[in-house]
C-alpha positions in Angstrom: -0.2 -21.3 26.5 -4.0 -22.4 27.4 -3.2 -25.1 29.9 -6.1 -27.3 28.6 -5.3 -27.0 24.9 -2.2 -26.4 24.6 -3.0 -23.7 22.2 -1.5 -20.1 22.6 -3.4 -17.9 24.4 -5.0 -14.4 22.0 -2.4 -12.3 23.3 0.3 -14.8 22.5 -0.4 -15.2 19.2 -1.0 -11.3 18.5 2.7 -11.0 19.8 3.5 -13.9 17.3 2.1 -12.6 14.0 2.9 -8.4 15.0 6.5 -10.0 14.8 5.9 -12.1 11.5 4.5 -8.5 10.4 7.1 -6.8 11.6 9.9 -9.6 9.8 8.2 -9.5 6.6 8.3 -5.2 6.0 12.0 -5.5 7.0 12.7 -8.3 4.5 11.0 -6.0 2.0 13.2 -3.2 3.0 16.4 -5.1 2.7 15.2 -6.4 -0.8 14.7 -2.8 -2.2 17.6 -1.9 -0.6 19.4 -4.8 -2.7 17.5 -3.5 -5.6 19.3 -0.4 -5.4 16.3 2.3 -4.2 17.3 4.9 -1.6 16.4 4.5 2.3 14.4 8.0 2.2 14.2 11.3 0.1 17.4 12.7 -1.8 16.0 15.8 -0.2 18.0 15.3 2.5 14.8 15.4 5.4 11.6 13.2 6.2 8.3 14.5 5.8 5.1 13.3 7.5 3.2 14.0 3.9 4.2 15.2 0.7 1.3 17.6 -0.9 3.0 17.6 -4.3 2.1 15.1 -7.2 4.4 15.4 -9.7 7.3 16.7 -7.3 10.4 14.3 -6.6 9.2 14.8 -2.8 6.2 12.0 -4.3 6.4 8.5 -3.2 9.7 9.6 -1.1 8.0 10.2 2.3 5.9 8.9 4.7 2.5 10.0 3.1 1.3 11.4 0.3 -1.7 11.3 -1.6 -1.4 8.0 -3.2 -1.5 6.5 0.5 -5.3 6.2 0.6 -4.9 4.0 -2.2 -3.0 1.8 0.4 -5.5 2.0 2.7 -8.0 0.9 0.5 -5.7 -2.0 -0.5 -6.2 -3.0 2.8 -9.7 -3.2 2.8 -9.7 -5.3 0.0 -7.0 -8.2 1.1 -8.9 -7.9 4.4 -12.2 -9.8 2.4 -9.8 -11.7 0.2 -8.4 -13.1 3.0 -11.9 -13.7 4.9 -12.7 -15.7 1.9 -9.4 -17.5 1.3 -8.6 -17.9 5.1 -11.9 -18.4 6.9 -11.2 -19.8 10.7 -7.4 -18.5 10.5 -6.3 -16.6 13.3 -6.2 -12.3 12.2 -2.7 -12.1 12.2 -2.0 -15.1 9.7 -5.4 -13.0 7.4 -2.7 -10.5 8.2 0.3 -11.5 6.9 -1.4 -13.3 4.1 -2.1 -9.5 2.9 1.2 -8.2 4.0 2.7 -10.7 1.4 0.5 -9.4 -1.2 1.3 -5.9 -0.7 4.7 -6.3 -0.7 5.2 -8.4 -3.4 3.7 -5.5 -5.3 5.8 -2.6 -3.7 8.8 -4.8 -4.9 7.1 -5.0 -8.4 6.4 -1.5 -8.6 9.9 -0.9 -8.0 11.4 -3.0 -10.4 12.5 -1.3 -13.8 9.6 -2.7 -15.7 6.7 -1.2 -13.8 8.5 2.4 -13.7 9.0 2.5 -16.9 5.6 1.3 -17.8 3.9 4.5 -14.8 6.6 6.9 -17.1 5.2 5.4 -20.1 0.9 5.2 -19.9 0.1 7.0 -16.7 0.5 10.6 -15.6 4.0 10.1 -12.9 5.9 10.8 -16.1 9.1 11.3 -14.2 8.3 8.6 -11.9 11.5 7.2 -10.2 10.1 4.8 -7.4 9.8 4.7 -4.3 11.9 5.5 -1.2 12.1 2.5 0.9 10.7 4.6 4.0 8.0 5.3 1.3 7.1 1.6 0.3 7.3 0.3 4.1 4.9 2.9 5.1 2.5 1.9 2.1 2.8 -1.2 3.3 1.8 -0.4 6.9 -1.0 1.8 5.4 -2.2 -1.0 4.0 -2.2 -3.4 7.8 -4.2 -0.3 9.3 -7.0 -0.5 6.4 -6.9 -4.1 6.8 -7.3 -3.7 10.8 -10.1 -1.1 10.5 -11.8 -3.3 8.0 -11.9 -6.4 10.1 -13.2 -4.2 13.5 -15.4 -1.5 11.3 -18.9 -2.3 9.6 -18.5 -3.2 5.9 -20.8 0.0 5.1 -18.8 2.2 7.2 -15.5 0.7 4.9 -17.4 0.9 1.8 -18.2 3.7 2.1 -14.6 5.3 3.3 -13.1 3.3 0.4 -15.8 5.8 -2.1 -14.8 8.6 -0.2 -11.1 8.3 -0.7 -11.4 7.5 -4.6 -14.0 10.4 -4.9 -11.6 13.0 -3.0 -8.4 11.9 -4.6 -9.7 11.8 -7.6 -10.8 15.3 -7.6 -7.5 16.5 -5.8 -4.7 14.7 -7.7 -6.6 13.5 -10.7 -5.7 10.1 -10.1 -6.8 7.2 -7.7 -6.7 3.4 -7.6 -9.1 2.7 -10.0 -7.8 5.4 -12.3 -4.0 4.0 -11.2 -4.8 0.4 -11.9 -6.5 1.0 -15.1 -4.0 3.3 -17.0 -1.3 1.2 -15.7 -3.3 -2.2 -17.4 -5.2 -0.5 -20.1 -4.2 3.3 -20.7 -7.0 5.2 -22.2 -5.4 8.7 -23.4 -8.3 10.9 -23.3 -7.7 10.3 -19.4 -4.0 10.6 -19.6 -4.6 14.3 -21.4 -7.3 14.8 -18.4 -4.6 14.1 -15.6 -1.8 15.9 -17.5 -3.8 19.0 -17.4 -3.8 19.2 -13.6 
């Protein structure tokens, strides 16, 4: 505590809201746990990145190549919260995102957004996530945030292009493609991804 203010000192408070992080990935582990996903891969073994897209190794490990998307999440509840949260400590901007993102990994879990991935995008035998898998996007997501508050917005801009761009070209799918075909599926892009 700052003697004169009575305020917590910076390291204080990054202690305080590193353990409100922390709380709030393992409350959204126990709740897909309660929703009935699996802790890790069926497989049997963790990986540090699954290569495959449509493999039942996807969304099961610790990376694959839907975590730039995650990333890039990051970079975008770090403005949001800049413009929501101005004057707020980092770690409250922090866990303001971490809420958002994990409200949305528990959504994307649910039956009703799997169904609708099998359904209108290309992750036709989409099962969800591990819960190793959806933690991790979630703390892909806190280290785009963190770059994004220390890097300059060109410099994030510019990585955010990059990702899209290289995914895109890879895996034939990316945020924007994700978010789109999952809101407004356009089948001439659905035959484009299928044919990777």
């Amino acid at each position: 505590m700052n003697a004169l203010t009575g305020s917590p000192t910076g390291s204080q408070s990054a202690r305080f809201w590193s353990v409100v992080f922390l709380a709030l990935v393992i409350a959204q582990a126990l709740t897909l746990y309660l929703m009935g996903r699996i802790p890790f891969c069926e497989c049997g073994y963790i990986k540090l990145f699954e290569p495959g897209v449509n493999t039942a190794g996807n969304s099961q490990h610790l990376s694959d190549w839907y975590t730039p998307s995650h990333i890039i999440h990051g970079f975008l509840f770090y403005g949001l919260a800049l413009l929501v949260m101005r004057g707020k400590p980092l770690g409250a901007r922090l866990a303001f995102a971490a809420i958002i993102e994990i409200a949305w990994e528990i959504l994307e879990n649910s039956p009703i957004i799997i169904d609708r991935y099998r359904s209108a995008t290309m992750a036709i035998g989409y099962e969800g996530d591990s819960i190793l898998n959806s933690a991790m996007d979630t703390v892909f997501m806190a280290l785009g945030f963190l770059f994004a508050a220390r890097a300059p917005v060109w410099l994030t801009v510019v990585i955010a292009i990059a990702f899209e761009l290289i995914t895109g070209w890879i895996i034939r799918d990316n945020l924007t493609l994700n978010v789109l075909m999952l809101v407004w599926p356009v089948e001439a892009i659905r035959v484009w991804q299928g044919a990777l």
